[in-house]
FIKOLZA-1660 file (N, C-alpha, C; in steps of 0.1 Angstrom, whole numbers, plus 5000, padded with zeros to 4 digits):
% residues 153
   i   px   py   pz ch aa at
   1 0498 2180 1662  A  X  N
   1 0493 2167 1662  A  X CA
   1 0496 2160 1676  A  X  C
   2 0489 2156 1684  A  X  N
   2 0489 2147 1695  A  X CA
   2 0492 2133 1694  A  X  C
   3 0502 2131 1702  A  X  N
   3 0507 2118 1698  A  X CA
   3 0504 2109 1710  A  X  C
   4 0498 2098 1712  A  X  N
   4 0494 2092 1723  A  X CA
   4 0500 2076 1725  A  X  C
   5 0510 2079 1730  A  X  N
   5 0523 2063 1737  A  X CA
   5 0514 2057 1745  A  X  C
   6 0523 2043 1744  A  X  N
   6 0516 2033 1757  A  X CA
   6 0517 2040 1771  A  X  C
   7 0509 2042 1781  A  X  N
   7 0509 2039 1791  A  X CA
   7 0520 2032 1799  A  X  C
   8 0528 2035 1809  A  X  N
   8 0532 2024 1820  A  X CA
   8 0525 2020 1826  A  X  C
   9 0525 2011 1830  A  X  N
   9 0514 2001 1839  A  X CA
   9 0524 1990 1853  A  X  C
  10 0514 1994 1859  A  X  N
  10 0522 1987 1877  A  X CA
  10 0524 1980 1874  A  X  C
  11 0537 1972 1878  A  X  N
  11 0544 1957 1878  A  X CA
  11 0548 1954 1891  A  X  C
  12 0541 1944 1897  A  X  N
  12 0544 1937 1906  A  X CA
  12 0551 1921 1903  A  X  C
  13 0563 1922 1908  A  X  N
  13 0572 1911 1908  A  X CA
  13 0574 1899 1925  A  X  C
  14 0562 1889 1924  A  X  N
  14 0565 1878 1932  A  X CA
  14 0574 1874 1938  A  X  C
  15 0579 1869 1952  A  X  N
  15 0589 1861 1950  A  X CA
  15 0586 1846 1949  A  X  C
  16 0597 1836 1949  A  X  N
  16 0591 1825 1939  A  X CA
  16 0591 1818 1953  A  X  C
  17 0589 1817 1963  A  X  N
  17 0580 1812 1977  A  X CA
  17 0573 1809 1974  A  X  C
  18 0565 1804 1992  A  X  N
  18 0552 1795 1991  A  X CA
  18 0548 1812 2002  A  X  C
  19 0532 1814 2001  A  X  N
  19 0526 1829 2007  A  X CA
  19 0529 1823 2022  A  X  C
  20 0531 1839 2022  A  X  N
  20 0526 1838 2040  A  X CA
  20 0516 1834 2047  A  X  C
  21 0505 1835 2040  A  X  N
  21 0491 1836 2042  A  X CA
  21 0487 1834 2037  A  X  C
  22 0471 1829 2032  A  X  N
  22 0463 1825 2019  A  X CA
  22 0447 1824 2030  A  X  C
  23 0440 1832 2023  A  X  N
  23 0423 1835 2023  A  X CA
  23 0420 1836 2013  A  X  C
  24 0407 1834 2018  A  X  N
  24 0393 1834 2003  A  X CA
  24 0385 1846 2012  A  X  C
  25 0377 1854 2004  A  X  N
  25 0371 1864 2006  A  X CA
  25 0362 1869 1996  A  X  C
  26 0344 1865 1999  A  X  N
  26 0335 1863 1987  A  X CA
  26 0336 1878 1982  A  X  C
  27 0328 1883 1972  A  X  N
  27 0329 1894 1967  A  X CA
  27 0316 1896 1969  A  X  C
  28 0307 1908 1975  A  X  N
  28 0298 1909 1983  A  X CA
  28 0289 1920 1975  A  X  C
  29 0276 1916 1972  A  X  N
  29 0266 1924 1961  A  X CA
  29 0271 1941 1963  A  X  C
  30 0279 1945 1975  A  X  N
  30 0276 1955 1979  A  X CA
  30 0290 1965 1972  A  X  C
  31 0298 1949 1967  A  X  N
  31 0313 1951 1966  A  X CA
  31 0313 1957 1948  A  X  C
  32 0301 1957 1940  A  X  N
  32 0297 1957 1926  A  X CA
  32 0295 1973 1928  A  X  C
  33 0305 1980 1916  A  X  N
  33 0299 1995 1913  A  X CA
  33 0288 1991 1898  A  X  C
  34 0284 2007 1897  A  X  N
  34 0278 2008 1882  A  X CA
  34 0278 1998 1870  A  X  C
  35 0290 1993 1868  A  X  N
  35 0297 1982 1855  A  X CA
  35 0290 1969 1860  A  X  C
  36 0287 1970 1872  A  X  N
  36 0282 1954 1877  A  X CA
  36 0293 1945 1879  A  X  C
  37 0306 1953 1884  A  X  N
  37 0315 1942 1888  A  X CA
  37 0325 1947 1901  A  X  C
  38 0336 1938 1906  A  X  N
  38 0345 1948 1912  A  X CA
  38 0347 1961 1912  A  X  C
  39 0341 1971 1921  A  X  N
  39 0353 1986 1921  A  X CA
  39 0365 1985 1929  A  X  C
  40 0372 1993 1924  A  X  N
  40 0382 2000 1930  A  X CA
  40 0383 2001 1943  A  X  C
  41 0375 2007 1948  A  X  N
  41 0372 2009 1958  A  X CA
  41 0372 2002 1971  A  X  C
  42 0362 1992 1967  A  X  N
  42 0355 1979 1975  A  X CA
  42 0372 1972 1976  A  X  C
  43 0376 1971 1964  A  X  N
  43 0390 1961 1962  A  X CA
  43 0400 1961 1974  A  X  C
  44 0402 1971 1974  A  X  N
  44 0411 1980 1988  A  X CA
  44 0407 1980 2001  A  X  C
  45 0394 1976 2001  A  X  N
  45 0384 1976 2017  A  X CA
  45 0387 1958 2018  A  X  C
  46 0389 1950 2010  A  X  N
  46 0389 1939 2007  A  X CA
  46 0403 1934 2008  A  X  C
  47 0411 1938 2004  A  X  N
  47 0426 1940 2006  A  X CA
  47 0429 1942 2027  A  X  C
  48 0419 1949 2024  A  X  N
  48 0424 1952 2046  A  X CA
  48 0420 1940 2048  A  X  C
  49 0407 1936 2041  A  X  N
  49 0406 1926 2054  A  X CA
  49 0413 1912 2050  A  X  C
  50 0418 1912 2041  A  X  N
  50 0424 1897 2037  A  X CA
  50 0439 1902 2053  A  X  C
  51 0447 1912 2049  A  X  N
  51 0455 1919 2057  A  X CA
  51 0455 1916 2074  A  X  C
  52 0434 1919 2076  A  X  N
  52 0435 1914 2090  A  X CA
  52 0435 1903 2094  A  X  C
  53 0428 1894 2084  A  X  N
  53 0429 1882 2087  A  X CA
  53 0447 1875 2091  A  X  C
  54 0449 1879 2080  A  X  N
  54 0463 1879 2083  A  X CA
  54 0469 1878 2097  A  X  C
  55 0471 1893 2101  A  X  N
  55 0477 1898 2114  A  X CA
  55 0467 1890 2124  A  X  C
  56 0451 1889 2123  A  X  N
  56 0447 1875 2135  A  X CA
  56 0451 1863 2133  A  X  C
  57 0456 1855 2123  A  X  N
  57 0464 1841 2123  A  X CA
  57 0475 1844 2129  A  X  C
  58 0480 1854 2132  A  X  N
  58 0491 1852 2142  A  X CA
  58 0493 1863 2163  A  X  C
  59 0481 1868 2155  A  X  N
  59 0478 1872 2170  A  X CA
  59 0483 1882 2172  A  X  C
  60 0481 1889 2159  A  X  N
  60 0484 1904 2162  A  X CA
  60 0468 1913 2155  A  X  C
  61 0469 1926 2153  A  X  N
  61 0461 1934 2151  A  X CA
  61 0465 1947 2145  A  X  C
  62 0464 1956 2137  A  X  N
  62 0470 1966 2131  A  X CA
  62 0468 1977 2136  A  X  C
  63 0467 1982 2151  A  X  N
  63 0466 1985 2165  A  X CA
  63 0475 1983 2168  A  X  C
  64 0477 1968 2169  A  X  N
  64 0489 1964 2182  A  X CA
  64 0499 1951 2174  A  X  C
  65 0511 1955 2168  A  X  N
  65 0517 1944 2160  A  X CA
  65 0530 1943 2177  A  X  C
  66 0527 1946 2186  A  X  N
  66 0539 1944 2195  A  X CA
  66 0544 1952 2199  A  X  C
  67 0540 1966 2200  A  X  N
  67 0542 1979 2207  A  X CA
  67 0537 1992 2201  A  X  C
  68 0531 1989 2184  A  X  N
  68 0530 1996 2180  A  X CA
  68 0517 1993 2169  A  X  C
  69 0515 2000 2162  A  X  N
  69 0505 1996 2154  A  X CA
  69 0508 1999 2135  A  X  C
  70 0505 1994 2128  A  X  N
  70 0504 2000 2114  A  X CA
  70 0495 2011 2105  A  X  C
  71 0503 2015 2095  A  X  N
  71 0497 2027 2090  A  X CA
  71 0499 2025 2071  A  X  C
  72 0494 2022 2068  A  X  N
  72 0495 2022 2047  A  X CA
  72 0503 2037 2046  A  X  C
  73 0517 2031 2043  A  X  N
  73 0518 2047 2037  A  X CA
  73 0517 2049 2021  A  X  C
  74 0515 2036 2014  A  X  N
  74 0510 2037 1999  A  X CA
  74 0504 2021 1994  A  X  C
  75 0501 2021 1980  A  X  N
  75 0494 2009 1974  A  X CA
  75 0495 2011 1962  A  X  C
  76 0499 1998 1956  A  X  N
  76 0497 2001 1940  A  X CA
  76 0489 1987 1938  A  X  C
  77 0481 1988 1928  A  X  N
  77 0472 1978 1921  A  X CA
  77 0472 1975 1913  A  X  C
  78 0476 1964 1903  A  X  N
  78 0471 1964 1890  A  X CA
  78 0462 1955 1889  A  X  C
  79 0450 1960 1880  A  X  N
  79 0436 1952 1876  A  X CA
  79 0442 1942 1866  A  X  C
  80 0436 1930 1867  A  X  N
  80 0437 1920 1855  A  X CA
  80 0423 1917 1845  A  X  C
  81 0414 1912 1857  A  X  N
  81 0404 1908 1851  A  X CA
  81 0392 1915 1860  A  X  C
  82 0381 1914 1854  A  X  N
  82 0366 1922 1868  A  X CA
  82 0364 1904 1877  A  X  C
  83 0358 1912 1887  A  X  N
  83 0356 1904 1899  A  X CA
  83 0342 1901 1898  A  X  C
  84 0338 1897 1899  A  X  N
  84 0322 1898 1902  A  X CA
  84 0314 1890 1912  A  X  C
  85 0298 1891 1916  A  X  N
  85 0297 1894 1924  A  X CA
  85 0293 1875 1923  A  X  C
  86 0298 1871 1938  A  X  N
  86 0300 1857 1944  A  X CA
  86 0311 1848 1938  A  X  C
  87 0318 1855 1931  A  X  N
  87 0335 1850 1932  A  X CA
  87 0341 1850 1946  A  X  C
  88 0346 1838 1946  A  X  N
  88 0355 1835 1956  A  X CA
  88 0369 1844 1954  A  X  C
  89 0374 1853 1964  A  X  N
  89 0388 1859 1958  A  X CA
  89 0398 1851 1968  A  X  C
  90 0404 1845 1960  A  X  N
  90 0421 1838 1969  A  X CA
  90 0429 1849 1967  A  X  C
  91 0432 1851 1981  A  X  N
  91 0446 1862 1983  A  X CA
  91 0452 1847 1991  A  X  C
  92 0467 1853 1979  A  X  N
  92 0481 1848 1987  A  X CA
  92 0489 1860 1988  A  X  C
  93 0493 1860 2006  A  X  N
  93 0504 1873 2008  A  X CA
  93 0515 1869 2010  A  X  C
  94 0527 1878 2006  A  X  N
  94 0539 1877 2007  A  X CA
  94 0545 1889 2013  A  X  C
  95 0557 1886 2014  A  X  N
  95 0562 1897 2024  A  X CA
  95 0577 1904 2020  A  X  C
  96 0579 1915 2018  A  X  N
  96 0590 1919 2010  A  X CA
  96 0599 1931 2015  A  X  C
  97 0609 1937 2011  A  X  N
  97 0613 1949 2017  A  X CA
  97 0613 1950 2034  A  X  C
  98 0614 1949 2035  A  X  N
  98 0618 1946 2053  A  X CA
  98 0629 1959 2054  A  X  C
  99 0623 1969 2062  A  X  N
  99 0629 1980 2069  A  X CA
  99 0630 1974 2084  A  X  C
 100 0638 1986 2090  A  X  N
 100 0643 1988 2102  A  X CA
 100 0626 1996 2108  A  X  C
 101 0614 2003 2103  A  X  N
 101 0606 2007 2102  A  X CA
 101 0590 2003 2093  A  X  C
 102 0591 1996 2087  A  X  N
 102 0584 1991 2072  A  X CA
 102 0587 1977 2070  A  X  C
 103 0580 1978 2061  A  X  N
 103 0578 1961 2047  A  X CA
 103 0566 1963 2041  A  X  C
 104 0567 1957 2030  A  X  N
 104 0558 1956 2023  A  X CA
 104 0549 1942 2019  A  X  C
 105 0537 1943 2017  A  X  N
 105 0525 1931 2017  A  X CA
 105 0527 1928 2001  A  X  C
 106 0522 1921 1993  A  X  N
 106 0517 1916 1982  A  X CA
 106 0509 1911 1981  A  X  C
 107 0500 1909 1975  A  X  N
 107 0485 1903 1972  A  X CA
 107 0483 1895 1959  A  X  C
 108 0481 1885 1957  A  X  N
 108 0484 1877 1945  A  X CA
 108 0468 1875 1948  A  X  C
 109 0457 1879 1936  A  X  N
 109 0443 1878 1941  A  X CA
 109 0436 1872 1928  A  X  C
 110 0432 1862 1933  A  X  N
 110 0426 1852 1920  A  X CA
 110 0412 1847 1924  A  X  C
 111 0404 1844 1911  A  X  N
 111 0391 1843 1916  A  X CA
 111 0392 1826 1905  A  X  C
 112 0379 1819 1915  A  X  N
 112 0379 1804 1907  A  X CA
 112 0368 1805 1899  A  X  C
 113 0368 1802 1888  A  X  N
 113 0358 1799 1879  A  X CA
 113 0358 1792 1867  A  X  C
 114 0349 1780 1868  A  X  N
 114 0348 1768 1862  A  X CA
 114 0362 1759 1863  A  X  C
 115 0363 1757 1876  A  X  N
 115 0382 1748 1882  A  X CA
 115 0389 1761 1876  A  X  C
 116 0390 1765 1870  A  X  N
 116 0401 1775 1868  A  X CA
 116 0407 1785 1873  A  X  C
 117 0419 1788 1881  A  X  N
 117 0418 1804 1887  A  X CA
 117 0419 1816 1875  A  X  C
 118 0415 1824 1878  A  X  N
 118 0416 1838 1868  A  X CA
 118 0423 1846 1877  A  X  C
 119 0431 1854 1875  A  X  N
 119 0436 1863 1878  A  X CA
 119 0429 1880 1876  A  X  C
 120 0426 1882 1891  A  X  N
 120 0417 1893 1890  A  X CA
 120 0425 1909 1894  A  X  C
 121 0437 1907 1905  A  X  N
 121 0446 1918 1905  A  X CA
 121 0457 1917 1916  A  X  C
 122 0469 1925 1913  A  X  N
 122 0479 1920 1922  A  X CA
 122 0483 1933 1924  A  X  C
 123 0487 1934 1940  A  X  N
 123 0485 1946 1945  A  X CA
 123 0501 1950 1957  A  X  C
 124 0504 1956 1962  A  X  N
 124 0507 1960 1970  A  X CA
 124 0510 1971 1978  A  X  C
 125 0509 1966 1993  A  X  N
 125 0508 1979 2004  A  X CA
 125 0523 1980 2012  A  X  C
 126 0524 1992 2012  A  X  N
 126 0533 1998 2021  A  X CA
 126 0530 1998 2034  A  X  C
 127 0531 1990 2043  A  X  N
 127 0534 1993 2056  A  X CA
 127 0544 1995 2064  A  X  C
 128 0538 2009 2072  A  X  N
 128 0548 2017 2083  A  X CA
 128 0544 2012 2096  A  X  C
 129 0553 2014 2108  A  X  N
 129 0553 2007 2123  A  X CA
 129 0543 2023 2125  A  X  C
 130 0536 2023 2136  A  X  N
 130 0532 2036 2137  A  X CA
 130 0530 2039 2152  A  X  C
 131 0533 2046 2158  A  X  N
 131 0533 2043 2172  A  X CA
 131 0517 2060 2170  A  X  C
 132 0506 2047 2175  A  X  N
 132 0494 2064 2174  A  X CA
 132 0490 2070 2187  A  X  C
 133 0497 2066 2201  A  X  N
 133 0496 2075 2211  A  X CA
 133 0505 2088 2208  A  X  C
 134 0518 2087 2205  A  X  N
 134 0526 2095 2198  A  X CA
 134 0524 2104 2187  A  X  C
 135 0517 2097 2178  A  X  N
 135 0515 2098 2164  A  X CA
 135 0531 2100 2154  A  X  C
 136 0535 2089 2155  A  X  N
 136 0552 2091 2150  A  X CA
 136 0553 2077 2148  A  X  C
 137 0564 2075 2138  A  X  N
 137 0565 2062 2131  A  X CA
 137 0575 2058 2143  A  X  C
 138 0571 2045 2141  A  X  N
 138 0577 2037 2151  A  X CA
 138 0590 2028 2141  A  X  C
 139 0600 2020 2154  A  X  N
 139 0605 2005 2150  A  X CA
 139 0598 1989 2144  A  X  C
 140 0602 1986 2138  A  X  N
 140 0593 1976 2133  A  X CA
 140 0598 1965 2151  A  X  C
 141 0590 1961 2158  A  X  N
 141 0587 1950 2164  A  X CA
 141 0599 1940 2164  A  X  C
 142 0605 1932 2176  A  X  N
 142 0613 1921 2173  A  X CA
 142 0608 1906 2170  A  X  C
 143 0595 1906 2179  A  X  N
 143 0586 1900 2172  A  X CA
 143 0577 1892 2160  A  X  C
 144 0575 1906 2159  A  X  N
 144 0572 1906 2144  A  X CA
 144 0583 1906 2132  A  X  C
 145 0595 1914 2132  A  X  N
 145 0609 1904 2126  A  X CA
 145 0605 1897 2122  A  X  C
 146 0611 1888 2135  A  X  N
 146 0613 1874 2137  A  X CA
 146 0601 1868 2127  A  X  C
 147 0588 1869 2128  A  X  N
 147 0578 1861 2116  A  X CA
 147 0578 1863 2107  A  X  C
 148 0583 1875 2104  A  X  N
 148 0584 1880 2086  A  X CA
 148 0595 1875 2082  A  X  C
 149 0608 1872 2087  A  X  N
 149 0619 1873 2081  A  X CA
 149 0616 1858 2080  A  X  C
 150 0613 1849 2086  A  X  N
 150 0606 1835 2081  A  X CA
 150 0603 1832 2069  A  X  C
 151 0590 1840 2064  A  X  N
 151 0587 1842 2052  A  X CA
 151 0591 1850 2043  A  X  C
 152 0605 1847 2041  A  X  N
 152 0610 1861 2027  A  X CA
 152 0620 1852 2025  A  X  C
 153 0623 1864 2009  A  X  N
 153 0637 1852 2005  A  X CA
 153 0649 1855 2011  A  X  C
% end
């Protein structure tokens, strides 16, 4: 007899801050799989760019954070609700884990509808320093430090 347990499921824990960052980012007919809503997929291409936005409010690029550039060395997501297509998605990012090499992004990603936010999925990325003339992980930036440790607890 097969016995079939709950599942674990990703847990992402906030910190209780104000984000480092906050964009809206429509969800784009092109961003809809088969189901007629958010994929997977699209979610994560959408994720970068809330990310670049990011890195240009401060005048960097994920190329060039100050000597070096960034590399995702993972992501976890968990889905809440489907996205669909001309939802507004609010990402708030935070900033966490702070290596000598790394930190990590958060993504608090909520869509409005009828005044209300819904909560559509909260995510986050692992980012490594990546030095790509080399191809070898880099120092994280003093620079850049310096702005992150601003925003963390």
């Amino acid at each position: 007899m097969l016995t079939v347990s709950a599942m674990a499921r990703v847990k992402i824990k906030f910190p209780a801050i104000e984000p480092l960052f906050q964009t809206i980012i429509p969800v784009r007919i092109t961003d809809l799989n088969y189901g007629n809503h958010l994929g997977n997929d699209q979610l994560l291409s959408i994720i970068q760019e809330a990310r670049v936005q990011w890195l240009t409010s401060i005048g960097l690029s994920e190329l060039d954070i100050g000597g070096c550039g960034l590399i995702m060395a993972d992501v976890m997501v968990a889905y809440k609700k489907e996205g669909y297509y001309g939802d507004q998605l609010c990402f708030s990012l935070f900033i966490e884990e702070i290596q000598t090499t790394s930190f990590d992004i958060l993504y608090h990603i909520t869509a409005k509808r009828a005044e209300d936010p819904i909560l559509i999925a909260e995510a986050k990325t692992g980012m490594v320093c990546f030095d790509y003339k080399t191809r070898k992980i880099a120092g994280l930036p003093q620079g850049l430090l310096k702005k992150l440790s601003k925003k963390t607890l």
